[in-house]
C-alpha angles and dihedrals in degrees: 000000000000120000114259127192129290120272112261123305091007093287119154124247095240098031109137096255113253084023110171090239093064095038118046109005113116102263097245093058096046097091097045086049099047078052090060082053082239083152091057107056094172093084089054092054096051093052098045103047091066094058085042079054094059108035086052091053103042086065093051089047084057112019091231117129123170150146085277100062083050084063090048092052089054101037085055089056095045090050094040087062101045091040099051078045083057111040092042087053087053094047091051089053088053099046104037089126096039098051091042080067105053123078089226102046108039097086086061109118110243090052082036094061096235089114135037125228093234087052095051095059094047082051091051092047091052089062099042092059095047087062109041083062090057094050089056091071086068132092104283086247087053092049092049087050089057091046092059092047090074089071094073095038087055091052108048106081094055087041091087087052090063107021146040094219102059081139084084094046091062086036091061084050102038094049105042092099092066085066092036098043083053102053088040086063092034106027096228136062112251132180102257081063101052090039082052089048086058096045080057092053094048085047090054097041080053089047110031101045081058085051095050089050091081092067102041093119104047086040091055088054092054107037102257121154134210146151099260088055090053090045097041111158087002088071104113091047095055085046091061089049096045080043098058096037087057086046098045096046092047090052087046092052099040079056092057097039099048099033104094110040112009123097124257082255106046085050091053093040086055094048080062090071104061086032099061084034087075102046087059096050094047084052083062098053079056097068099028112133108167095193089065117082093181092049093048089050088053093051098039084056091050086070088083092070080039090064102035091057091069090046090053095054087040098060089037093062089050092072092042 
């Protein structure tokens, strides 16, 4: 395929219509800001629940709650934001002839021409720096922690060039805050936190091989592995793997974090998160068609609500 011209007025293919970027950013920041993916929340979404996760259950590990976990919360979100800018912008770098390729991705603005290349590093570079100084109001373990993340990050985009199961690879990157959101209440890195990191990646690999589903076919032109095209028409049965894996660690980790000092209730009341997590993601396998891009973008963005239910039971069993 040969690359063809944006869609009108610079907005990207799979944009959420009557997205804030398009509508009301000032004209010279739109395509910085469609590069962040800012017209796309879901990612960020997807990047900032797991570090929500384990904050939340590193209070209810300890039973300390303070101001200071209110500026972790938003510091998460801050740098949630900044980092998914970040580590899409680096993605896109990455992938410029890929996604040039690809009937979803060419509008997007590097292959679109809206961005250079050069730009798009500075850009990178912009958001990198705003949150790292936000990660240096953490406790020193939690901001090493945020220094090796950048190693997955780095690695993801290259990770569908060597491998059919770049999905982990994102996971690895989407669900490190669970692990740094937790020392950054504690200080130190336990194993509720790491057995909650795996429930993420099982979660992504759930979410994001659904995602991948909509570009099979262009991916099969250029070369480009994933996990649906490994999995192919045995999709919905890796799903209820990668389902009851997300559901099992999640329970495991509630249990060890909760264990010592929570109540019997508040324990219960956690159990509840992954529990109702995966009746919403079996909800999803329901209404799977593979064959459908629209319908697996509509699910992939419904893992927003996948992620916040968790969170709800969560906060709920820190006031029992």
């Amino acid at each position: 395929m040969t690359n063809t011209s944006p869609v009108p007025d610079g907005q990207v293919a799979d944009a959420e219509d009557r997205n804030w970027v398009d509508l009301y950013a000032p004209a010279s920041t739109r395509p910085y800001l469609r590069l962040s993916r800012a017209d796309r929340p879901i990612g960020t979404w997807l990047l900032l629940l797991p570090c929500w996760w384990g904050l939340a259950l590193a209070i209810i590990h300890d039973q300390q709650m303070g101001w200071q976990d209110a500026w972790i919360a938003i510091g998460c979100a801050a740098g949630a934001w900044l980092m998914r800018g970040a580590g899409c912008t680096w993605n896109d770098i990455t992938d410029r002839d890929f996604d040039g390729q690809v009937e979803r991705t060419r509008s997007r603005p590097i292959p679109a021409g809206q961005v250079s290349v050069k730009g798009a590093v500075v850009w990178m570079c912009v958001q990198s720096l705003l949150a790292f100084g936000i990660l240096l109001t953490f406790y020193v373990n939690a901001i090493l922690l945020g220094i090796l993340a950048l190693l997955p990050v780095a690695i993801y985009p290259f990770a569908k060039r060597f491998t059919w199961w770049p999905q982990v690879f994102l996971g690895l990157a989407f669900n490190w805050g669970a692990l740094l959101a937790w020392t950054a209440h504690t200080g130190a890195l336990e194993a509720p936190a790491v057995v909650l990191y795996l429930a993420g990646i099982a979660w992504t690999l759930f979410y994001d091989t659904i995602y991948a589903h909509q570009d099979t076919e262009d991916d099969a032109l250029i070369g480009v592995k994933s996990t649906a095209r490994l999995f192919g028409e045995q999709t919905a049965a890796w799903l209820r793997r990668f389902l009851m894996a997300t559901v099992g660690l999640m329970g495991i980790a509630v249990i060890f974090a909760a264990i010592d000092d929570a109540s019997v209730m508040a324990m219960v009341l956690a159990l509840g998160g992954p529990w109702a997590m995966g009746w919403h993601m079996a909800w999803q396998l329901r209404g799977l068609d593979i064959e459908n891009p629209a319908k697996c973008l509509q699910l992939f963005r419904s893992n927003r609500d996948t992620g916040i239910i968790p969170l709800l039971f969560f906060c709920a069993a820190l006031f029992v």
